[in-house]
LUMSEKE-89633 format. One record per atom (N, C-alpha, C, O): y negated, z negated, x; residue number from 1; atom name; residue in three letters. Coordinates in pm, 1 decimal. Atoms other than C-alpha are relative to their C-alpha. Last residue first. Layout:
<nodes>
<node <Y; Z; X>; NUM; "CA"; "ALA">;
...
</nodes>
This chain:
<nodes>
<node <101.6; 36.5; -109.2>; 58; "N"; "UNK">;
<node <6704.9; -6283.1; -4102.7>; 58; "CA"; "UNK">;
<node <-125.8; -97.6; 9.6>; 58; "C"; "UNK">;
<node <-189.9; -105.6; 114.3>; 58; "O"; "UNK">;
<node <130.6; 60.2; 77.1>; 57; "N"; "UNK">;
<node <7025.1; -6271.8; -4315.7>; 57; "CA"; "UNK">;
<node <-77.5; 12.0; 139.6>; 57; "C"; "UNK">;
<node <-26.9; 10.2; 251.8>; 57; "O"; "UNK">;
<node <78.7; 137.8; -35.5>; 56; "N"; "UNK">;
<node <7317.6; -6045.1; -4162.0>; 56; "CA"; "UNK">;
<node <-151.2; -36.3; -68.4>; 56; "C"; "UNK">;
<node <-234.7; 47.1; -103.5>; 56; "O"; "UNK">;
<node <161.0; 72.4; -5.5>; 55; "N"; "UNK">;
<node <7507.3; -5883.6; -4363.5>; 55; "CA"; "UNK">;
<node <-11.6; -67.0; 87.5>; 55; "C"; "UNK">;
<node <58.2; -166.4; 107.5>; 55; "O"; "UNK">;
<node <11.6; 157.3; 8.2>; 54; "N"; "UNK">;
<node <7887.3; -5782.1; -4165.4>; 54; "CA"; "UNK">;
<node <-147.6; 24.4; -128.8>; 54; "C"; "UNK">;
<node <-171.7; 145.1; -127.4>; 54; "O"; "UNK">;
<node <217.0; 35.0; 50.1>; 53; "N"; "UNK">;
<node <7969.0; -5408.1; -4218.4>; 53; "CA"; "UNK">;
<node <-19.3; -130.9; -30.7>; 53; "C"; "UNK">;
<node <10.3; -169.4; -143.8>; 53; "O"; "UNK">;
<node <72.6; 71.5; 164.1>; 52; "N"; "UNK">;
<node <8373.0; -5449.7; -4156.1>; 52; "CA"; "UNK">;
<node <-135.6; 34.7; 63.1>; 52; "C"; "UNK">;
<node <-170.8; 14.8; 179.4>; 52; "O"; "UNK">;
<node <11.9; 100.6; 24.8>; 51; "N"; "UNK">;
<node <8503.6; -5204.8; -3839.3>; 51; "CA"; "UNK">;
<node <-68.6; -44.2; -98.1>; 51; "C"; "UNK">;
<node <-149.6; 34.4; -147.1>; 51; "O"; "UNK">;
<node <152.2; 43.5; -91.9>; 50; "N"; "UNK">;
<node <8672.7; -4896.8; -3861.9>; 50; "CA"; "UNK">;
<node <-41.4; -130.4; -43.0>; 50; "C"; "UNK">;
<node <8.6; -181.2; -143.3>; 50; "O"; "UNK">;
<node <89.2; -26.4; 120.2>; 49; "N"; "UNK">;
<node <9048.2; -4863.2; -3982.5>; 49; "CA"; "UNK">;
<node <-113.3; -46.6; 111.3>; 49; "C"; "UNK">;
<node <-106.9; -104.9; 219.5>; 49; "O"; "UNK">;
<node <41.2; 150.4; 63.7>; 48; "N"; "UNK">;
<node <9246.4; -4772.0; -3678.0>; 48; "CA"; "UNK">;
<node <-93.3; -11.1; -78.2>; 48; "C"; "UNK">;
<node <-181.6; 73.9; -67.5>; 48; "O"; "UNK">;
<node <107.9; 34.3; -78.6>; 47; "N"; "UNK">;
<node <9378.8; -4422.8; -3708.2>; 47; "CA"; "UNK">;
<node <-42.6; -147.4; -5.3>; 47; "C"; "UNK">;
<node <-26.7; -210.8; -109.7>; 47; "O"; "UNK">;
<node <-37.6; 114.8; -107.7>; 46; "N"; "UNK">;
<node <9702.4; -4386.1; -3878.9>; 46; "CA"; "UNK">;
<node <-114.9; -6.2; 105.6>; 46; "C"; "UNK">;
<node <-75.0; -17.3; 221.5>; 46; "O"; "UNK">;
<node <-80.2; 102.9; 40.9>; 45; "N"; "UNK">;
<node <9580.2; -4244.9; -4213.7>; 45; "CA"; "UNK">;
<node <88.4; -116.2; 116.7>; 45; "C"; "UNK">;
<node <133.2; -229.8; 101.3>; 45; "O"; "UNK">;
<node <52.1; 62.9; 124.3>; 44; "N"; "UNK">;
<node <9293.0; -4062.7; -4109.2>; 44; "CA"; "UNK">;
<node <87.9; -73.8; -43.8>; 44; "C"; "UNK">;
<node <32.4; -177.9; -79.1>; 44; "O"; "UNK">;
<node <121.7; 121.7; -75.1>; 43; "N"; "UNK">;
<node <9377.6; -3969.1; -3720.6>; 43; "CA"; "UNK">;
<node <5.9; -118.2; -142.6>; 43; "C"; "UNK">;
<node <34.0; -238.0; -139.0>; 43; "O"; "UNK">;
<node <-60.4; 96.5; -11.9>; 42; "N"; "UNK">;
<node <9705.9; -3746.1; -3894.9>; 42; "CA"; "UNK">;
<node <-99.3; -125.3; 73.2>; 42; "C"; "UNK">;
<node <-50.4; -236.2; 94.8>; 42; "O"; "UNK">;
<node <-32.6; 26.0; 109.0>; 41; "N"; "UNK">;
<node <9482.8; -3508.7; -4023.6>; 41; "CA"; "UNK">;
<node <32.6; -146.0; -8.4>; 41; "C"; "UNK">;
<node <-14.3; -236.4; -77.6>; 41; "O"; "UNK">;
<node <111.6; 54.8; 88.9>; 40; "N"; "UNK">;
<node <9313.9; -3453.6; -3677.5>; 40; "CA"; "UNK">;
<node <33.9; -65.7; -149.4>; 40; "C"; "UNK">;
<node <-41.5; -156.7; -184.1>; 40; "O"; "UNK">;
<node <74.4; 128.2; -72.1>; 39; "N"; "UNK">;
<node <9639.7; -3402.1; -3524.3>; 39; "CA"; "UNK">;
<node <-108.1; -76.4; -88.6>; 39; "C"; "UNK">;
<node <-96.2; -177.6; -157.6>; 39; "O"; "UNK">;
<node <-93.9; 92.3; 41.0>; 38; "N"; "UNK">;
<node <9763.1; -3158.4; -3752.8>; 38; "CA"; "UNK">;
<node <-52.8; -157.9; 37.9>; 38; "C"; "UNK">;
<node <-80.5; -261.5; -22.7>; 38; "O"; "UNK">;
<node <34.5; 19.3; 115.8>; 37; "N"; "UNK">;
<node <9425.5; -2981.2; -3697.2>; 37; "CA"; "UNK">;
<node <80.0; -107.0; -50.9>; 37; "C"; "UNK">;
<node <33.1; -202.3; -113.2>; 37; "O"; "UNK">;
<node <129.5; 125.3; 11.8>; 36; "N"; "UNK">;
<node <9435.5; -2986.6; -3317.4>; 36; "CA"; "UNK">;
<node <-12.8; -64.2; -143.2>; 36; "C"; "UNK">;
<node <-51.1; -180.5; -155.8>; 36; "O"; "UNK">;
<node <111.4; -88.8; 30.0>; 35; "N"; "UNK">;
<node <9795.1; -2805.6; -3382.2>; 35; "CA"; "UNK">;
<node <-88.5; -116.2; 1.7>; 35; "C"; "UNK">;
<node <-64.9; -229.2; -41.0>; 35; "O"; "UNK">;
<node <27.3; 1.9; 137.0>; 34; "N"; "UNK">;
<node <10096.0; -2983.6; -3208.8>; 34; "CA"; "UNK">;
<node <-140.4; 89.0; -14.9>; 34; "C"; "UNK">;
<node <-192.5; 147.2; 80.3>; 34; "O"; "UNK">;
<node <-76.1; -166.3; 69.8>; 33; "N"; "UNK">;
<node <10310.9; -2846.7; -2921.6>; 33; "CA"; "UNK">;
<node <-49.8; -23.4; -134.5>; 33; "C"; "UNK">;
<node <2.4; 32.3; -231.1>; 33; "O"; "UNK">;
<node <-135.4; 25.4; 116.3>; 32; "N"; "UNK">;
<node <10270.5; -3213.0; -2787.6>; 32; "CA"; "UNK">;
<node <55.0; 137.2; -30.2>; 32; "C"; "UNK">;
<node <172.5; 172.5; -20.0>; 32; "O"; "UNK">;
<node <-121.5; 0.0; 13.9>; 31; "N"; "UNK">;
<node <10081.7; -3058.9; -2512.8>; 31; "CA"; "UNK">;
<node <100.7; -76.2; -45.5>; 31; "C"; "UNK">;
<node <210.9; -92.4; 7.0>; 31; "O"; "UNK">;
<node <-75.4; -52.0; -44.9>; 30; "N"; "UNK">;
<node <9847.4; -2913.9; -2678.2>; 30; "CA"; "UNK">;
<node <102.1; -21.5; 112.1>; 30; "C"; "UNK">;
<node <175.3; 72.7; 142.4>; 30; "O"; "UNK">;
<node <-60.4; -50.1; 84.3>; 29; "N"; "UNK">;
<node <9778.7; -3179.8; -2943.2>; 29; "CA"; "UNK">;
<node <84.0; 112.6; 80.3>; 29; "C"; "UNK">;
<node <202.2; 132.0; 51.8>; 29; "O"; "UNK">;
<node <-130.7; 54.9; 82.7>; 28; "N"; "UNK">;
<node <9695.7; -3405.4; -2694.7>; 28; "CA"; "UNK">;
<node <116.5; 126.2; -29.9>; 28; "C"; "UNK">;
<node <221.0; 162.6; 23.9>; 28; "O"; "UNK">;
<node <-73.6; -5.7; -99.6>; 27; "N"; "UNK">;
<node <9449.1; -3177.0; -2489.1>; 27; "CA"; "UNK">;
<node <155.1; -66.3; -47.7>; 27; "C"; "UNK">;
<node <267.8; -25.5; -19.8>; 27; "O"; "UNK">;
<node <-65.0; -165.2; -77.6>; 26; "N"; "UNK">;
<node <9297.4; -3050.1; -2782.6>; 26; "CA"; "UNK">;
<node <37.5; -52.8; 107.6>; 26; "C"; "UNK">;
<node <21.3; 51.3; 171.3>; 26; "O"; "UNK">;
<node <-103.3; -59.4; 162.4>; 25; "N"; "UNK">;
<node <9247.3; -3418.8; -2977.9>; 25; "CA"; "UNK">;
<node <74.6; 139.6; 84.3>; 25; "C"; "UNK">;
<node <194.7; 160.2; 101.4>; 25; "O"; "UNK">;
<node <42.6; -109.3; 76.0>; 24; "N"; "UNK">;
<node <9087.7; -3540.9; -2587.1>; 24; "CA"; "UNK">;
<node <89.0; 2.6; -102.6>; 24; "C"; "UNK">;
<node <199.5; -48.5; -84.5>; 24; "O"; "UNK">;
<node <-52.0; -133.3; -66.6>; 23; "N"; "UNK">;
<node <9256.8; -3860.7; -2456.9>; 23; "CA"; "UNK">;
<node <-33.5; 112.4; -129.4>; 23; "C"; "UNK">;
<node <6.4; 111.8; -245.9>; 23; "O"; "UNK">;
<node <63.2; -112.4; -32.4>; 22; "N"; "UNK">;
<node <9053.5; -4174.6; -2511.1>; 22; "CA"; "UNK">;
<node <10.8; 131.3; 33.1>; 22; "C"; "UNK">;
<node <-76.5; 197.5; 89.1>; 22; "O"; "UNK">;
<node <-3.9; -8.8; -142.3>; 21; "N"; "UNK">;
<node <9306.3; -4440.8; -2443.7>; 21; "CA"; "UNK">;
<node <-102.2; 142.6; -2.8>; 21; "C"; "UNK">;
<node <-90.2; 228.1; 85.0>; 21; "O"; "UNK">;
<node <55.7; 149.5; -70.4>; 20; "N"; "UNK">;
<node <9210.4; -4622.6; -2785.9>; 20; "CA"; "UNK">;
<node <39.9; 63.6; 162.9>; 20; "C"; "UNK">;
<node <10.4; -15.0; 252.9>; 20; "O"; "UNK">;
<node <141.5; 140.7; 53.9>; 19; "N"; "UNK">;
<node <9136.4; -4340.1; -3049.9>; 19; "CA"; "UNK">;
<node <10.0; -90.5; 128.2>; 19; "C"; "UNK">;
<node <-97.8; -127.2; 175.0>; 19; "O"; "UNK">;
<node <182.4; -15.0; 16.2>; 18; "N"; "UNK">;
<node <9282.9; -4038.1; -2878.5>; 18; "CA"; "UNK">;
<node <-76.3; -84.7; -84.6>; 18; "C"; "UNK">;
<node <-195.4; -72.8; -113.1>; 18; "O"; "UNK">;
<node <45.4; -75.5; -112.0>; 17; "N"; "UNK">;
<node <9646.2; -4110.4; -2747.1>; 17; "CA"; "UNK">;
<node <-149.1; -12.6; 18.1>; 17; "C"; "UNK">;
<node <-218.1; -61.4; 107.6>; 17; "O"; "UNK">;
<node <7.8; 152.9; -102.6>; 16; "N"; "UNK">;
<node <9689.5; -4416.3; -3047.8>; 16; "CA"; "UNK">;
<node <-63.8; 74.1; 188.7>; 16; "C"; "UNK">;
<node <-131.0; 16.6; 274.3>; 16; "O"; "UNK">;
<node <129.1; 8.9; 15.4>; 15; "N"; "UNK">;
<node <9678.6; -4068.3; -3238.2>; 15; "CA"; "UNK">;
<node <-25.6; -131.2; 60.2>; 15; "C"; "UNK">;
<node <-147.0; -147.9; 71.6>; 15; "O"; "UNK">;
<node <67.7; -107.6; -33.3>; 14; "N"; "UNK">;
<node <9992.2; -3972.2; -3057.9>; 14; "CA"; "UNK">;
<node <-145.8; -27.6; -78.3>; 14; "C"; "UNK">;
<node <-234.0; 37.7; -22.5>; 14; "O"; "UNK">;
<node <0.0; 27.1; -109.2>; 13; "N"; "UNK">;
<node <10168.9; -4323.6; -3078.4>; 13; "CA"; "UNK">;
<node <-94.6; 93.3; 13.8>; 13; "C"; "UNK">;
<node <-196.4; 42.3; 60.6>; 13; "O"; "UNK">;
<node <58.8; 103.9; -61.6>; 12; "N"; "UNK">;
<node <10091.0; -4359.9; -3459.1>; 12; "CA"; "UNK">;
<node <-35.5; 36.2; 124.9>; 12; "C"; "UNK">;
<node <-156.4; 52.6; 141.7>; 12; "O"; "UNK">;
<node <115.6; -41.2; 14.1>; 11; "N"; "UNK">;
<node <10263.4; -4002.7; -3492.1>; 11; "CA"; "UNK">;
<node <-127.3; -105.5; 24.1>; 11; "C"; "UNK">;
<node <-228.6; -66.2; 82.0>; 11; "O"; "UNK">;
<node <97.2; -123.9; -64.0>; 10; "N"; "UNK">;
<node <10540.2; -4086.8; -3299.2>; 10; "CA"; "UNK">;
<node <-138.7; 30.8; -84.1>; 10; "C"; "UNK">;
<node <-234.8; 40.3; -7.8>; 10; "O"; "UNK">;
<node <19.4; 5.6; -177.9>; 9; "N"; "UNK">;
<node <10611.0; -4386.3; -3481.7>; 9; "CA"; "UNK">;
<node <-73.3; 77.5; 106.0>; 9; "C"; "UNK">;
<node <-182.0; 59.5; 160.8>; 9; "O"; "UNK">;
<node <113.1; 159.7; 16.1>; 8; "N"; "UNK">;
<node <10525.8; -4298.4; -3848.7>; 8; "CA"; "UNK">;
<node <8.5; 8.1; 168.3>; 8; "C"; "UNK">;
<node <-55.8; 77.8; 246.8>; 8; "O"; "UNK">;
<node <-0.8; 104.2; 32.1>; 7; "N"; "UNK">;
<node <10842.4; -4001.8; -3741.3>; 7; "CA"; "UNK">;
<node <-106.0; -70.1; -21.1>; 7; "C"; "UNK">;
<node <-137.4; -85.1; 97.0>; 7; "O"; "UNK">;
<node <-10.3; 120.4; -62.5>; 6; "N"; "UNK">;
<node <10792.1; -3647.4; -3700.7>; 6; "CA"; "UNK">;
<node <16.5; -123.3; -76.0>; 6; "C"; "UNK">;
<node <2.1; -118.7; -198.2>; 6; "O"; "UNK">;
<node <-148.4; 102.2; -71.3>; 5; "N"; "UNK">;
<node <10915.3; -3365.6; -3901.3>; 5; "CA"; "UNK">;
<node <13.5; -100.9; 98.0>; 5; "C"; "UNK">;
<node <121.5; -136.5; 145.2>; 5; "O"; "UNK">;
<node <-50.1; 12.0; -157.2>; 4; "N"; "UNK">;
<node <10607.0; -3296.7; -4090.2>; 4; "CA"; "UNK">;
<node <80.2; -56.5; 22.4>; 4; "C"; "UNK">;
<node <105.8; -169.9; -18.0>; 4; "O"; "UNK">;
<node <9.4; 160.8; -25.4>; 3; "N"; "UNK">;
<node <10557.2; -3144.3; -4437.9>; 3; "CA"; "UNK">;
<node <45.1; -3.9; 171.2>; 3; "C"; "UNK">;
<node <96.3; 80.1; 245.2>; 3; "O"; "UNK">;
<node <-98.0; 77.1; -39.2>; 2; "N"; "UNK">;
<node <10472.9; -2806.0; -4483.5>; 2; "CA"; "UNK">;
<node <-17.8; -130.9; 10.1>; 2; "C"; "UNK">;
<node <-125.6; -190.3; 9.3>; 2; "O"; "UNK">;
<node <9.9; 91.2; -111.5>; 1; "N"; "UNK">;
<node <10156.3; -2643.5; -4662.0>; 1; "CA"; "UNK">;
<node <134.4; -68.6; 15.5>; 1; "C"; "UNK">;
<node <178.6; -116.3; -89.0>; 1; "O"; "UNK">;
</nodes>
């Protein structure tokens, strides 16, 4: 497996595509010129973390 020659930046920006403006993983990725998979990889560490599990008492 290779490493990638983008920057934190760019890759932030491109999964910032499909978590908060909603733009398909396969439409991204193709036309960055990236693979859906790369993409997908890169969701997990620059994706936004999901939200806390409150308790609530009732």
């Amino acid at each position: 497996m290779g490493t990638s020659n983008c920057s934190d930046k760019f890759t932030r920006d491109t999964v910032h595509q499909t978590t908060m403006k909603g733009y398909p993983v396969r439409q991204v990725s193709r036309r960055l010129g990236w693979s859906t998979h790369s993409l997908c990889k890169w969701m997990k560490p620059f994706g936004d973390p999901a939200p806390e599990k409150r308790d609530v008492d009732h």
